[in-house]
Backbone bond lengths (Angstrom), bond angles and torsions (degrees), N, CA, C in turn:
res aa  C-N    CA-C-N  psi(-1)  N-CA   C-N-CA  omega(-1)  CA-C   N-CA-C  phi
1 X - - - 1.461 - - 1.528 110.80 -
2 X 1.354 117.46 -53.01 1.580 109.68 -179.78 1.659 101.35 -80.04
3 X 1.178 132.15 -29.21 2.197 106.37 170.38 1.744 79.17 -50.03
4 X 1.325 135.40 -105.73 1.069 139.95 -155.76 1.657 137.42 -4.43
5 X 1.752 98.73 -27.30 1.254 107.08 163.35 1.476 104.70 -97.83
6 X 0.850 128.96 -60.07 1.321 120.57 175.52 1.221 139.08 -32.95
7 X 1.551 99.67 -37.17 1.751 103.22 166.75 1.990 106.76 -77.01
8 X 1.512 111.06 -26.39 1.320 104.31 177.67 1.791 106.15 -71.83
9 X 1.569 130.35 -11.65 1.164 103.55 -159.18 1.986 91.05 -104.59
10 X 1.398 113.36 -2.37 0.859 110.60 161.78 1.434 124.72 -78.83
11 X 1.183 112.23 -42.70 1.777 113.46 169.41 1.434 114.06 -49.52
12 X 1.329 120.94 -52.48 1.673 125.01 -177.30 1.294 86.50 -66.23
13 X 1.481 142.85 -78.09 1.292 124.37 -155.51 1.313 136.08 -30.49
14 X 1.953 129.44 111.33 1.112 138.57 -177.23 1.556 109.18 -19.93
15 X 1.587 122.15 157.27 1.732 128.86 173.29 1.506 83.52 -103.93
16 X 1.145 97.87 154.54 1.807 104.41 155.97 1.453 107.51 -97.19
17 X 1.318 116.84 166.87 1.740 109.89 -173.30 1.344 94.29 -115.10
18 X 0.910 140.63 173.54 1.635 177.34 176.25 1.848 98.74 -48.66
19 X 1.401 100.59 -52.25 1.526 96.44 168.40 1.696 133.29 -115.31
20 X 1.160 118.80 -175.56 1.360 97.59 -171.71 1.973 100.67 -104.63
21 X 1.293 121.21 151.16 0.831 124.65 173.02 2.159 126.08 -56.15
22 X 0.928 83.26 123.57 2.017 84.19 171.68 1.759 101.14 69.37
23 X 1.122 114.85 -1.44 1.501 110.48 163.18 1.688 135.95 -86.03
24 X 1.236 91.43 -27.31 1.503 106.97 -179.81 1.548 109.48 82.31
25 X 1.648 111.14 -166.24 1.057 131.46 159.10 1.707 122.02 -78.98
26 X 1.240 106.62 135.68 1.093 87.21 168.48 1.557 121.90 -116.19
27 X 1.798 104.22 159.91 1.412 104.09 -154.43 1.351 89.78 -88.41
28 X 2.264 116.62 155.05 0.974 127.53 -160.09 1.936 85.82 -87.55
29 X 1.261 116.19 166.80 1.502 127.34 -170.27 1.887 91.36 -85.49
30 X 1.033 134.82 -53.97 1.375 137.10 172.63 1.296 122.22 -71.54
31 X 0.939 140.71 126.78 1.842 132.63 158.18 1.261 110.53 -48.88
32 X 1.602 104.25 135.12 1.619 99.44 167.07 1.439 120.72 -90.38
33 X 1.070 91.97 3.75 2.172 97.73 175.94 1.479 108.70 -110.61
34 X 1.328 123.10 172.31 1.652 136.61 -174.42 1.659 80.00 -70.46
35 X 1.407 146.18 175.92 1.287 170.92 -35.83 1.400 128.22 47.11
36 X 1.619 116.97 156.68 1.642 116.35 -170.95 1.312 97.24 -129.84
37 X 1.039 109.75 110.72 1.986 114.80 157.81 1.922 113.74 -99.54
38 X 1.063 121.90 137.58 1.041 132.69 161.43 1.868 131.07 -62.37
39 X 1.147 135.96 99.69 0.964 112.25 -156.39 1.802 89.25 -139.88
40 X 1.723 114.02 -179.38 1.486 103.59 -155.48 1.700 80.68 -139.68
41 X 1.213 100.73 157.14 1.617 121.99 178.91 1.722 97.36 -81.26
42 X 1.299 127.36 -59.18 1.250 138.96 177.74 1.383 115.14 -120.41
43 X 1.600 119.78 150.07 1.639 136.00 -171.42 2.171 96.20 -62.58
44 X 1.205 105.28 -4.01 1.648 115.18 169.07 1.447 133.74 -156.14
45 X 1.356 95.98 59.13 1.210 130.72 173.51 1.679 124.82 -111.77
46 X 1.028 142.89 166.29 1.350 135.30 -167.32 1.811 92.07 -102.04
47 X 1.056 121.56 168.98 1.738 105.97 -169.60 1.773 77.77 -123.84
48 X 1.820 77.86 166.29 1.725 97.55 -166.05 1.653 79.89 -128.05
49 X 1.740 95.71 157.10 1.748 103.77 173.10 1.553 81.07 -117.67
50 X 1.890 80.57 146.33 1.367 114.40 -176.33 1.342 118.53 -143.55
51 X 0.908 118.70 144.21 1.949 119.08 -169.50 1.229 90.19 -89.06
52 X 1.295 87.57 145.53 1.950 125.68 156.66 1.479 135.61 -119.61
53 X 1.491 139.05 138.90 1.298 128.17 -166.43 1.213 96.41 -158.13
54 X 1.185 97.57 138.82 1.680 109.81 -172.57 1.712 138.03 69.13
55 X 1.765 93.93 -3.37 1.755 102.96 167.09 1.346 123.80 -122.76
56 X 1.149 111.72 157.61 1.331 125.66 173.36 2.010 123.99 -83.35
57 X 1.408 88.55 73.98 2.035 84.55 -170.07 1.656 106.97 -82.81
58 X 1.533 79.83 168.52 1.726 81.20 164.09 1.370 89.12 -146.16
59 X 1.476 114.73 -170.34 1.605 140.15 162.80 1.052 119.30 -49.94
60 X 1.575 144.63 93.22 1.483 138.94 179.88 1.471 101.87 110.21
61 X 1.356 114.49 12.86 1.412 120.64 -177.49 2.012 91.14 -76.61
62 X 1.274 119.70 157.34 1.441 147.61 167.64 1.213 109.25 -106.67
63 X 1.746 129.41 92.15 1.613 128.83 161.95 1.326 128.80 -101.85
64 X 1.199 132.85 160.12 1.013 101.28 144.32 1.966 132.63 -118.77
65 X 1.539 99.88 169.18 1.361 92.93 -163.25 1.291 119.52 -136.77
66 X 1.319 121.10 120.70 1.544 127.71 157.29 1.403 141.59 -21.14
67 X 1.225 117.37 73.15 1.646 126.98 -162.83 1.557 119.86 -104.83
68 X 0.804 101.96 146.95 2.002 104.94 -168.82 1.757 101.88 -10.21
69 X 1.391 100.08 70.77 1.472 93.39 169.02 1.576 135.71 95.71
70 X 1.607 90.68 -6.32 1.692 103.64 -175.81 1.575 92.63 -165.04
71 X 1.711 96.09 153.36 1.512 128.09 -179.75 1.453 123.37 -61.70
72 X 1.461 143.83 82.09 1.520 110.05 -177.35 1.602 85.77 -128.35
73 X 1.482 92.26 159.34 2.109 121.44 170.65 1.211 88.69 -63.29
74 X 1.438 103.37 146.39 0.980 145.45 166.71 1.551 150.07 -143.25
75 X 1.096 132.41 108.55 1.658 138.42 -150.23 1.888 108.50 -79.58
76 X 1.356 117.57 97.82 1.249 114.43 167.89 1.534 129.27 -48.58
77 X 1.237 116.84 114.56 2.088 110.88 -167.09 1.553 96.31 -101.11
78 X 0.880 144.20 -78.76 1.488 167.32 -152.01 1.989 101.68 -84.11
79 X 1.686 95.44 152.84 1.780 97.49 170.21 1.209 104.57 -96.59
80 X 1.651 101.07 163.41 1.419 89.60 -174.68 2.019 133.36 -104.18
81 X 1.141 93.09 133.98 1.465 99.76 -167.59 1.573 107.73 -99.03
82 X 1.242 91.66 170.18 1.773 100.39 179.13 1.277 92.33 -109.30
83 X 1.633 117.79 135.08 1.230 127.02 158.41 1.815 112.32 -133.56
84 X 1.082 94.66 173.15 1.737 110.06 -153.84 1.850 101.61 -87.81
85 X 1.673 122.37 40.88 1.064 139.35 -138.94 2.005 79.05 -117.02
86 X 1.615 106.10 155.87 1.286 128.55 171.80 1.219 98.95 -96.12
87 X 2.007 112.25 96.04 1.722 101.25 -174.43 1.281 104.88 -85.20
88 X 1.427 134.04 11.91 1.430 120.19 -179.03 1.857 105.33 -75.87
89 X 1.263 115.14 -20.59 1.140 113.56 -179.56 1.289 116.16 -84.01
90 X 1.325 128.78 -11.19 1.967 154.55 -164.24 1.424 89.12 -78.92
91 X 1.423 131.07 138.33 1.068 127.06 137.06 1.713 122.04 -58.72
92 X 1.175 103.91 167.01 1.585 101.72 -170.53 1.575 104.99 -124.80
93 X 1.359 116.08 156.62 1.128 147.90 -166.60 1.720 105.22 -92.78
94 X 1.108 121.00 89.23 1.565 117.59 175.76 1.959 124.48 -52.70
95 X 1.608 105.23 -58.77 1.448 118.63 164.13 1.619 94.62 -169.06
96 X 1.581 91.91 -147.47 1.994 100.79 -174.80 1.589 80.01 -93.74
97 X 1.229 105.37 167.57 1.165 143.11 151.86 1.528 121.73 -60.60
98 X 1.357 113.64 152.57 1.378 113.42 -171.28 1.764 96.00 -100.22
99 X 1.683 105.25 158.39 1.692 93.67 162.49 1.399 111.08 -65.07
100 X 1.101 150.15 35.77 1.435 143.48 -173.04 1.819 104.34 -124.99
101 X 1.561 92.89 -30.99 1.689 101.13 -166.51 1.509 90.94 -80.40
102 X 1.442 108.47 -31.73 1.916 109.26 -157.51 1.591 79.59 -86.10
103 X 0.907 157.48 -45.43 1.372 131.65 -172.12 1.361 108.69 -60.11
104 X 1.032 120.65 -56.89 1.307 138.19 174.97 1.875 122.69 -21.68
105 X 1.864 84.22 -43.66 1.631 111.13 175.09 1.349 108.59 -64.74
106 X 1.179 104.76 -56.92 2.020 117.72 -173.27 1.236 103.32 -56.84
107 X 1.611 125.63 -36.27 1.205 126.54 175.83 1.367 129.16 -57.99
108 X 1.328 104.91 -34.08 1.461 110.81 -172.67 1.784 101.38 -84.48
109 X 1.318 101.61 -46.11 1.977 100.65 171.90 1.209 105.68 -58.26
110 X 1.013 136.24 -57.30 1.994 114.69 177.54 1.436 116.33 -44.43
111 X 1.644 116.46 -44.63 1.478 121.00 153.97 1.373 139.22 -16.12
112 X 1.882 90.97 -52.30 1.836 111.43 -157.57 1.529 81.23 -72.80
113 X 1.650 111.68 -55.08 1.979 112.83 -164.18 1.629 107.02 -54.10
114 X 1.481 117.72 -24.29 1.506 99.07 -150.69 2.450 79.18 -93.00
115 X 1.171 89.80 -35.37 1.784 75.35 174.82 1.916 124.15 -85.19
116 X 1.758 93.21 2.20 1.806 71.50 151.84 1.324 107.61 -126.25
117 X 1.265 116.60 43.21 1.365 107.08 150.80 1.538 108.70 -115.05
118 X 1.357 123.48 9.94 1.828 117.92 163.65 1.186 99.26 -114.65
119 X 1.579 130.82 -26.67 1.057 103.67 157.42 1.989 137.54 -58.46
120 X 1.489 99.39 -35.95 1.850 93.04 165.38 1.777 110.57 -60.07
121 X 0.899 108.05 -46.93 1.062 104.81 -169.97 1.613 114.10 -58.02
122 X 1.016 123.77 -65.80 1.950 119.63 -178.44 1.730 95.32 -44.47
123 X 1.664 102.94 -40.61 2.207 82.59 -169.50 1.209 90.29 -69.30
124 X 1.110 140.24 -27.30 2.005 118.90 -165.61 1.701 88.68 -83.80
125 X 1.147 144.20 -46.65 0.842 133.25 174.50 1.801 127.05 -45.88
126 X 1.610 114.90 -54.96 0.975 120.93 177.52 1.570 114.22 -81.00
127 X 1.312 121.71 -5.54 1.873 137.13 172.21 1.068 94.61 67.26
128 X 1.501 112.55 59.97 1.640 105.88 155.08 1.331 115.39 -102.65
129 X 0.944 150.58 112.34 1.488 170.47 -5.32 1.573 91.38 136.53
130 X 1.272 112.66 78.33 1.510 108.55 175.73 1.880 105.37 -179.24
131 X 1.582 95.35 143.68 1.537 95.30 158.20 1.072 152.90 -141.65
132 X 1.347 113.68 134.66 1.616 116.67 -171.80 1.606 131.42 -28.87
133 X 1.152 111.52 101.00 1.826 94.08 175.28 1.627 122.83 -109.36
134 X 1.380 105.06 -7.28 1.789 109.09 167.51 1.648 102.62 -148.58
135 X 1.409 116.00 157.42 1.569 108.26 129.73 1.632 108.23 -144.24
136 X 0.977 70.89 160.45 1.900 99.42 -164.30 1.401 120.12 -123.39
137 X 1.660 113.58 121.30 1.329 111.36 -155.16 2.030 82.96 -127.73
138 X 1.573 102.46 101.64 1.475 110.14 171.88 1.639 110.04 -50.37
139 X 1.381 102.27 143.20 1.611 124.60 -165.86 1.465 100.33 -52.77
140 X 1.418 137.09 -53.95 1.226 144.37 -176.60 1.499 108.16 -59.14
141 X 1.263 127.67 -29.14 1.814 141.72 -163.20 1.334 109.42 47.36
142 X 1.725 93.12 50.00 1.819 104.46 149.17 1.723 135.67 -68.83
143 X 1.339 83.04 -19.84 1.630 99.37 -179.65 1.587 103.98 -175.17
144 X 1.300 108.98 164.00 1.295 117.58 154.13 1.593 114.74 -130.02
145 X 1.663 106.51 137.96 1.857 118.48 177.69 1.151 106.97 -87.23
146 X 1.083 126.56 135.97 1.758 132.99 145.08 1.634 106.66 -102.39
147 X 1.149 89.26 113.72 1.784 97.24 161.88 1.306 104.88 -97.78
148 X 1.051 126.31 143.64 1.773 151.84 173.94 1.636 111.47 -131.04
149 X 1.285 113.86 171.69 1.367 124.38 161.17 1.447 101.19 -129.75
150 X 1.485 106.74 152.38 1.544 123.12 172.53 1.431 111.89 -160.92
151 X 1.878 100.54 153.17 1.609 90.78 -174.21 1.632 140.59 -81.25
152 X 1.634 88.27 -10.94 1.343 104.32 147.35 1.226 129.08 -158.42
153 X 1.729 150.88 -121.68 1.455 110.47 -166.12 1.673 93.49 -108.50
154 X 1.176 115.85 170.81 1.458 127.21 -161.99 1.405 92.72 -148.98
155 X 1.676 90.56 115.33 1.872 125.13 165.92 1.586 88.87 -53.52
156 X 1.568 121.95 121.64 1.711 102.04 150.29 2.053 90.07 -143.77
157 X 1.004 102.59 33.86 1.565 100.59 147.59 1.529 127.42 -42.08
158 X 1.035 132.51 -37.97 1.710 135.21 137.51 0.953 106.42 -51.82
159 X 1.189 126.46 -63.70 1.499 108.69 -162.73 1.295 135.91 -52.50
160 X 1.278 87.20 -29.30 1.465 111.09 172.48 1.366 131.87 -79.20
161 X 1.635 100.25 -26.17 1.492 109.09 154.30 1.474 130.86 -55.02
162 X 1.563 94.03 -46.96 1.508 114.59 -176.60 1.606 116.49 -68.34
163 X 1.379 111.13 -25.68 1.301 138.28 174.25 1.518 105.69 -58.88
164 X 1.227 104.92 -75.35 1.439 118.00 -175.33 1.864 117.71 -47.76
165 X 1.465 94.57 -50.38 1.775 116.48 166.65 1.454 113.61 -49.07
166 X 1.302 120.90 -50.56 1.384 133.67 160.40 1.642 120.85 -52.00
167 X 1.092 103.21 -66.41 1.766 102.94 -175.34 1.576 112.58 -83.24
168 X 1.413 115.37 -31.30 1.354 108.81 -141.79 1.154 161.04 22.46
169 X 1.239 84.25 68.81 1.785 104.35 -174.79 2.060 93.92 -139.16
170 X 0.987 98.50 177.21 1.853 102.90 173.44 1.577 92.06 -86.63
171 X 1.232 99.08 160.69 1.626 131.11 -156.66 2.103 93.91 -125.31
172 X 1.280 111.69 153.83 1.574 118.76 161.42 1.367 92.67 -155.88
173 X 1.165 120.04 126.50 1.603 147.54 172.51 1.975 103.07 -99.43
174 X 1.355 92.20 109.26 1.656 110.39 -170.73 1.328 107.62 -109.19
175 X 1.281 123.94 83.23 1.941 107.84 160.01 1.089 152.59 -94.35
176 X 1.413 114.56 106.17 1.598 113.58 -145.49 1.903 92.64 -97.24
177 X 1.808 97.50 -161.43 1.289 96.90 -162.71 1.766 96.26 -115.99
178 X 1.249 116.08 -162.29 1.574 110.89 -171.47 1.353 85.57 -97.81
179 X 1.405 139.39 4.61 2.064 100.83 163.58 1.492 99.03 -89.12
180 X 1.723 134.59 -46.78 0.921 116.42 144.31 1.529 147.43 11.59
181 X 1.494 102.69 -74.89 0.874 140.58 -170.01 2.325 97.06 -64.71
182 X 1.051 81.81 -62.64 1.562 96.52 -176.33 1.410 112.39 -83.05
183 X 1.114 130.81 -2.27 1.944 150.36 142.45 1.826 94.87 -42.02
184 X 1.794 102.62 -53.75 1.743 96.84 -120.89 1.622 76.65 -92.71
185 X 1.629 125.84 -32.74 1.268 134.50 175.95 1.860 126.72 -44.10
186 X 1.618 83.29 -59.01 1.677 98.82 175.07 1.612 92.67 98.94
187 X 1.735 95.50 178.48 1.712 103.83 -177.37 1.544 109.89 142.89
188 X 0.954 105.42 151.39 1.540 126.92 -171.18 1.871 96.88 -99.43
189 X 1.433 80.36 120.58 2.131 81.73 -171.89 1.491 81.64 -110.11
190 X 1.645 105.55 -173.20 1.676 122.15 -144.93 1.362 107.26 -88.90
191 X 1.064 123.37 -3.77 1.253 129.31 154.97 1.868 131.73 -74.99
192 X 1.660 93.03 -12.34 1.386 85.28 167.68 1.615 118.07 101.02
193 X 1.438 99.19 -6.31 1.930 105.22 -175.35 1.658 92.49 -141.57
194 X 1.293 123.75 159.83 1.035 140.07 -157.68 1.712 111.94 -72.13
195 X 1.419 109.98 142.02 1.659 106.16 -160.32 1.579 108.78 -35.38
196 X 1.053 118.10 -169.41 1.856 114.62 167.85 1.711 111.53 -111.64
197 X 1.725 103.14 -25.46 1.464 100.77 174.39 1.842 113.37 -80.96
198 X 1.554 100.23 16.63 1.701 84.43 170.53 1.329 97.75 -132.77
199 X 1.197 111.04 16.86 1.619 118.71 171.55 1.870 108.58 -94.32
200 X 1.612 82.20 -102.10 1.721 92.34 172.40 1.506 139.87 -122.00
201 X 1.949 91.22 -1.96 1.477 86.11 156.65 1.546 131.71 -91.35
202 X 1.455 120.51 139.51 1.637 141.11 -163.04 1.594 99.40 -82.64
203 X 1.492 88.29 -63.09 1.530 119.48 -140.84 1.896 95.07 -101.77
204 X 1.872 106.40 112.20 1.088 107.85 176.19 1.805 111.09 -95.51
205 X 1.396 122.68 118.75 1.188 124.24 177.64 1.756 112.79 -99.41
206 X 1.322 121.24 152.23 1.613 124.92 -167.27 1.292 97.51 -66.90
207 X 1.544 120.93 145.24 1.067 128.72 160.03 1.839 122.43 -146.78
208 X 1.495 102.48 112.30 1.187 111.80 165.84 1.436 154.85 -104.58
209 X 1.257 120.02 177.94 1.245 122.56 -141.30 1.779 103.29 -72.42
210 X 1.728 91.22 -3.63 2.198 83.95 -177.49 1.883 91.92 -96.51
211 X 1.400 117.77 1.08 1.292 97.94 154.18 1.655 147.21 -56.51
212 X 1.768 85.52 -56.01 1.484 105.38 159.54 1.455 127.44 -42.42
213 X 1.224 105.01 -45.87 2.168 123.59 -177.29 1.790 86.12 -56.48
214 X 1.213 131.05 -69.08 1.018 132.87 -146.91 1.406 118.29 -94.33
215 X 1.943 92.69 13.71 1.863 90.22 144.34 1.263 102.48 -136.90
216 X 1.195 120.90 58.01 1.672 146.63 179.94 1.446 95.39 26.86
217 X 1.094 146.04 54.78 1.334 153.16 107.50 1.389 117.01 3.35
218 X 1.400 118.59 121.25 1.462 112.34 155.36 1.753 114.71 -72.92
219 X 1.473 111.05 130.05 1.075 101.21 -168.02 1.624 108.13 -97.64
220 X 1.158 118.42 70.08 1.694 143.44 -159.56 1.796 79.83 -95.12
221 X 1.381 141.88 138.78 1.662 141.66 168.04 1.785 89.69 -80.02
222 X 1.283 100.59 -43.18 1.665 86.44 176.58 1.399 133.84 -74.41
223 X 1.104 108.47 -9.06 1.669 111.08 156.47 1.273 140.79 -94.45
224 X 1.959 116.88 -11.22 0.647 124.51 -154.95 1.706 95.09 -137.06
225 X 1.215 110.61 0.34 1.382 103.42 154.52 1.838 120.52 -101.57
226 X 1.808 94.99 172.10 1.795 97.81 166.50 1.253 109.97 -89.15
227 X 1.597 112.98 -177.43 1.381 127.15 149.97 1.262 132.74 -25.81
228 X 1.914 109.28 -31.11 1.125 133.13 -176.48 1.852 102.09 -62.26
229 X 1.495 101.24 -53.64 1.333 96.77 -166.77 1.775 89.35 114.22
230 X 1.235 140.02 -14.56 1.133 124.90 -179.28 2.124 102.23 -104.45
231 X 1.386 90.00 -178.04 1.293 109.93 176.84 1.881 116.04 -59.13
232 X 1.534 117.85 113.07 1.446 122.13 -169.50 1.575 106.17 -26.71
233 X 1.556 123.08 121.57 1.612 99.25 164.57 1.299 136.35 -56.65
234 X 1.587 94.28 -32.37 1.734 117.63 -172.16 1.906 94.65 -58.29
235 X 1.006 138.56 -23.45 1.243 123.51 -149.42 1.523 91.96 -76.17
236 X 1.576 136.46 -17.97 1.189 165.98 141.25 1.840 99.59 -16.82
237 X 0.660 105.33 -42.09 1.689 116.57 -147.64 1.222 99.06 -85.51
238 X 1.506 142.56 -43.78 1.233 140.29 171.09 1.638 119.28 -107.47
239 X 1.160 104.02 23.38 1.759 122.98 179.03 1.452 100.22 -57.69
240 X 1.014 102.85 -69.73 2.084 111.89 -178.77 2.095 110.89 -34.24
241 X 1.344 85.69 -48.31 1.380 91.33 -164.78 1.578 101.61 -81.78
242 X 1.529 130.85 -28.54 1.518 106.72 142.71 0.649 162.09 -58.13
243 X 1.259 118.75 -12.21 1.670 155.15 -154.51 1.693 93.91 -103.44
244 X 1.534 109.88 -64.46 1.469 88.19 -175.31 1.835 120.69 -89.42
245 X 1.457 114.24 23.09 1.272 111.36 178.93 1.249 105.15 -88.10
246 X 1.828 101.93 -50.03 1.436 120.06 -169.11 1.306 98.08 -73.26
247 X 1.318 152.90 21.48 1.436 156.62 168.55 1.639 105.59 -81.10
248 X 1.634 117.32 -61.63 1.345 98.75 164.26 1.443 129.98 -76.39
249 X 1.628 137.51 26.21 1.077 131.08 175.74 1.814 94.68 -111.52
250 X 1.840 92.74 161.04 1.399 102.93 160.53 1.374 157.60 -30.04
251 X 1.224 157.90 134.68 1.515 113.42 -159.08 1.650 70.03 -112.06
252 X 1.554 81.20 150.21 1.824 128.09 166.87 1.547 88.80 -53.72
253 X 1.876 93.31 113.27 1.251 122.28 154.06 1.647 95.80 95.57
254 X 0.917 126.31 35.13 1.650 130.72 169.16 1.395 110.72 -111.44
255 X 1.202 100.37 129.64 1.761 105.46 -177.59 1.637 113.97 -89.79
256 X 1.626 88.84 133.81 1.625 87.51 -162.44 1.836 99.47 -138.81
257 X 1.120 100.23 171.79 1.655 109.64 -165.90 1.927 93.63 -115.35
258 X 1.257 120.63 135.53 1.665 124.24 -170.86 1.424 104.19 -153.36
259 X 0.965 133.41 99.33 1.542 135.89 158.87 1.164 133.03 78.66
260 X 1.681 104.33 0.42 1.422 135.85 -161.40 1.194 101.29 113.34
261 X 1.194 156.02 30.32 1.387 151.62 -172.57 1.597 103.19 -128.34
262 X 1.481 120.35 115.14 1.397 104.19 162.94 1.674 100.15 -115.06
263 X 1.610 108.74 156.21 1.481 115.63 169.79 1.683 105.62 157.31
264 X 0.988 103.54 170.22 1.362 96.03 -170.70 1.582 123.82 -99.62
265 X 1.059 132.26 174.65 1.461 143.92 -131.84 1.984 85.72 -105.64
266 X 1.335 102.04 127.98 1.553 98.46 -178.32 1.389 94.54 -127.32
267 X 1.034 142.32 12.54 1.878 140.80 -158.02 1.815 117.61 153.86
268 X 1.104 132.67 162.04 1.261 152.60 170.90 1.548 105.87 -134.66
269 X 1.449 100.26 168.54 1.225 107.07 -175.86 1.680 93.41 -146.29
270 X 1.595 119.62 108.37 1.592 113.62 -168.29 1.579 114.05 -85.14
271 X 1.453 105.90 -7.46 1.306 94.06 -156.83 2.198 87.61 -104.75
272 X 1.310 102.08 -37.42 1.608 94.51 157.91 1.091 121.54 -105.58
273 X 1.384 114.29 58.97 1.998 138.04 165.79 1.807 99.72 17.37
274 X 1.056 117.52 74.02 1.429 119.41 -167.28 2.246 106.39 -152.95
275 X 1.451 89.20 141.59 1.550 84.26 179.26 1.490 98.85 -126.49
276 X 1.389 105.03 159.54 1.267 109.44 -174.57 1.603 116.00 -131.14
277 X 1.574 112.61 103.05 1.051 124.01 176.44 1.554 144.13 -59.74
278 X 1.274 137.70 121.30 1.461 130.66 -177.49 1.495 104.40 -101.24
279 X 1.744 99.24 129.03 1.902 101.80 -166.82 1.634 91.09 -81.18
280 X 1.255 116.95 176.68 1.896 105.72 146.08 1.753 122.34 -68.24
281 X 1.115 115.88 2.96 1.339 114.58 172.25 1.628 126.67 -95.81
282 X 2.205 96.51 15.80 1.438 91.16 -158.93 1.084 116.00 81.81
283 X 1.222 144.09 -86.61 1.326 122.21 -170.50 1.796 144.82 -33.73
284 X 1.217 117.40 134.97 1.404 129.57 -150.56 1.663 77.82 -108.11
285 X 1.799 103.25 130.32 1.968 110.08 170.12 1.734 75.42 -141.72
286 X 1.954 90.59 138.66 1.435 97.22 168.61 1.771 106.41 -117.32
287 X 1.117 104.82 129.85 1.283 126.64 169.79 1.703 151.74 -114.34
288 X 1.254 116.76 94.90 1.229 129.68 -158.53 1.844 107.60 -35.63
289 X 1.254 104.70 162.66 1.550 116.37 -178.33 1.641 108.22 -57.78
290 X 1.704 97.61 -41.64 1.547 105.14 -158.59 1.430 105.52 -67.91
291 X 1.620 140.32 -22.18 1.045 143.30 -138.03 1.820 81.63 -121.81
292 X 1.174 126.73 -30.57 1.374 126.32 -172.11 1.975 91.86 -84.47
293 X 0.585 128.67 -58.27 1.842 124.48 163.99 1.615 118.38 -63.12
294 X 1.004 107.06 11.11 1.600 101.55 167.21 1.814 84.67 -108.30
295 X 1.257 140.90 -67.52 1.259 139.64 -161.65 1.302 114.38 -82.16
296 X 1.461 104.84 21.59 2.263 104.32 -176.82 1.994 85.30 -97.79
């Protein structure tokens, strides 16, 4: 009689399950997939995203990282997220850094200040007509770059002597252009969020001024340029989608017949699909697309 209860108070007795109640899962401390954190060569530098696998970063983390071909430290800014990015093209994230590498880092930035301040000095000295916008002393101290801008090309074969005599190390003299230039700087453009060439655009493509016309743009240079001083890149960015809206409208300055209205075409409006006619009496009549395809 008592095995008999006993085996019954074991049968009724609750199972426990596999997990615990109202706790959840818990999340592993590492990602088990590649991830992209953003991280910066220098505290004023534009930051690059770079994959990670197999660590646990945060913000102010010290890594180091795999860059076109060579090793440099690097300062983690951002957490890391997964985005829908081609990481074979990402440089990659090796691990953290040792305290030996991060000294190593600070070392070379006291470096970069003490060589661009002899470097300004010999060009004001020697009147070379140019200006400094980085220098860069590679993690290994195989060399150090100076990029500058100038308005056209600049002999600094001395300089470079004097350079070399000074630091001793090899020298590379880099001259880029002012989008470049305004990439490597940084800046808040007129829109209010940070330029795009120190974000994620690489690749600068030409852009001209019959772009602007043909998204009725005021053609003000001060509104319609960047920081650069050149023509907005972004104006680039929705080109396609004017191009084929404004494909079924009139072209500017074609004389056309509308509702009783004849005169010719002085403007469109793409985003309210509408053209706007000039009679010979002066007068401006605006008229929707739909009413211009009922009477074509």
């Amino acid at each position: 009689m008592k095995e008999r209860e006993k085996k019954n108070r074991r049968e009724n007795r609750p199972r426990r399950s596999g997990k615990r109640e109202g706790k959840g899962r818990k999340h592993p401390k590492t990602p088990s997939k590649p991830y992209v954190v953003e991280v910066v060569l220098r505290d004023d530098f534009p930051g690059l995203h770079a994959v990670a696998e197999g660590l646990s970063l945060k913000p102010g983390d010290m890594v180091l990282l795999d860059l076109d071909e060579r090793t440099e430290v690097a300062k983690v800014v951002s957490p890391a997220v997964f985005l829908p990015l081609d990481l074979k093209s990402l440089p990659r994230i090796k691990r953290l850094a040792t305290p030996k590498e991060v000294a190593r880092y600070h070392e070379n930035i006291k470096f970069e200040e003490k060589a661009w301040g002899i470097c300004e000095q010999l060009a004001r000295e020697q009147g070379l007509e140019m200006k400094l916008v980085r220098v860069e002393r590679l993690y290994d101290r195989s060399k150090v770059i100076f990029y500058y801008t100038a308005e056209g090309r600049i002999d600094f074969r001395q300089l470079v002597k004097d350079l070399v005599r000074a630091l001793r190390t090899r020298i590379e003299m880099r001259q880029i252009g002012v989008r470049h230039e305004a990439g490597m700087v940084g800046g808040i453009g007129c829109c209010g969020r940070e330029i795009c060439c120190a974000t994620f655009l690489k690749k600068f493509d030409p852009v001209s001024i019959k772009i602007a016309k043909e998204q009725s743009l005021p053609l003000d240079p001060v509104k319609i340029s960047g920081l650069c001083g050149r023509l907005l890149c972004c104006l680039l960015f929705e080109h396609n989608v004017y191009s084929e809206l404004s494909a079924s409208l009139p072209k500017i300055g074609k004389k056309i017949s509308l509702t009783g209205h004849e005169g010719r075409v002085v403007r469109y409006n793409i985003f309210r699909h509408s053209v706007t006619i000039e009679t010979p009496q002066g007068q401006e009549v605006e008229v929707s697309m739909e009413e211009f395809r009922k009477e074509k």
